[in-house]
C-alpha positions as CSV (number, residue, x, y, z in Angstrom):
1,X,28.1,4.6,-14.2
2,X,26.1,2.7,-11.5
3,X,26.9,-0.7,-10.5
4,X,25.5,-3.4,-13.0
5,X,22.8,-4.4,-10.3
6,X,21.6,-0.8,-9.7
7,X,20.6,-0.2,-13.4
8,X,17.5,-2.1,-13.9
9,X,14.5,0.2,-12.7
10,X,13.7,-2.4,-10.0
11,X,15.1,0.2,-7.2
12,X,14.0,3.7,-7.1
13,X,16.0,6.6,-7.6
14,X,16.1,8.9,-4.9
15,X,18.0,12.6,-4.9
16,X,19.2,13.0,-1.3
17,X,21.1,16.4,-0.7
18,X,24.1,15.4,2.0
19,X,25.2,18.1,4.6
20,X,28.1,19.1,2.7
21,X,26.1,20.2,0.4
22,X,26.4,17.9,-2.4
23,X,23.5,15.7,-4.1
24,X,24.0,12.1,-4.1
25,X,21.5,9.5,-5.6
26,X,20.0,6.4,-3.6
27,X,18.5,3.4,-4.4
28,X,15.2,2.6,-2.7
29,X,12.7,-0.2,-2.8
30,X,9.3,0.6,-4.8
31,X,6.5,0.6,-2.4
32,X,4.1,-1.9,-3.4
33,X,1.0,-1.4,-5.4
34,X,-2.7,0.0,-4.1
35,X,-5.0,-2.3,-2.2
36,X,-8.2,-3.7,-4.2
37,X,-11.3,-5.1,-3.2
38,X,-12.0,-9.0,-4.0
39,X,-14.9,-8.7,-5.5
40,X,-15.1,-5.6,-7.9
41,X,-11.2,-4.8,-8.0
42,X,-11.7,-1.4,-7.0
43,X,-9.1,0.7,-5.3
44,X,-9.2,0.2,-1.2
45,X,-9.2,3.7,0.2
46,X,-8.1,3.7,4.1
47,X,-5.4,1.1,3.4
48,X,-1.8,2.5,3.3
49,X,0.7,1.8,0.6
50,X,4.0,1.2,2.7
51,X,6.5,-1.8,2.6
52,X,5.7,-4.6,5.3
53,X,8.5,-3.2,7.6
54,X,6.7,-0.3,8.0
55,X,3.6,-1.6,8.2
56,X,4.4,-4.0,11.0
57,X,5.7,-0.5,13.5
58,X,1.7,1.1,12.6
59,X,-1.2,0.0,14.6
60,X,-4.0,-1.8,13.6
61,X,-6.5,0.4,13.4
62,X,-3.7,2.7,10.9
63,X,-3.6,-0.7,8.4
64,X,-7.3,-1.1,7.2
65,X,-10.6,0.3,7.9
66,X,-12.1,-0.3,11.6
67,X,-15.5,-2.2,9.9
68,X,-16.5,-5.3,8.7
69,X,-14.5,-7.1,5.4
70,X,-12.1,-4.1,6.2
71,X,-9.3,-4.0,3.8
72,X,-10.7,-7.0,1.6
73,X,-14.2,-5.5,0.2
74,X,-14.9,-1.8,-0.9
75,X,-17.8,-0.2,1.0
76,X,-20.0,-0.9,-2.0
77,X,-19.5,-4.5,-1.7
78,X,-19.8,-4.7,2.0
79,X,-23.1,-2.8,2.1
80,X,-24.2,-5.7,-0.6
81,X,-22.8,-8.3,0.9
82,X,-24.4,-7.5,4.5
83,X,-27.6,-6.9,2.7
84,X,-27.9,-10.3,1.0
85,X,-26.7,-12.2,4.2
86,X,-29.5,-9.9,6.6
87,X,-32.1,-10.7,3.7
88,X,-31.4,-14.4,3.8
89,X,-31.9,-15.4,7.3
């Protein structure tokens, strides 16, 4: 039996196979969920799903898409969002 805090689901289970040959399970943290976009609340694509710790070792450019609204608005949103801002001035 696992110890009482390990049997909620909040950690992961993980099967890790040690070199003497045996498996042995560990606990992980869940990786956090997918990126949206503020507007529409569609899935971010280009924006990784990793804990901050290993988000802070990647470089920028690695964390969100090199453009404008990068990791906040979709592409779809961008492109209307740059249009209404170009048609307004």
């Amino acid at each position: 039996m696992p110890a009482p805090s390990r049997r909620s689901r909040t950690f992961r289970r993980v099967f890790v196979k040690t070199p003497g040959g045996s498996t042995v399970m560990h606990y992980r943290k869940r990786k956090p969920s997918k990126a949206h976009c503020a507007d529409c609340g569609a899935l971010l694509h280009g924006v990784p799903r990793e804990r901050p710790y290993k988000m802070q070792n990647m470089c920028k450019t690695e964390k969100r898409p090199e453009r404008k609204f990068g990791g906040m608005l979709c592409s779809k949103c961008t492109r209307i969002r740059l249009k209404g801002h170009a048609r307004s001035m």
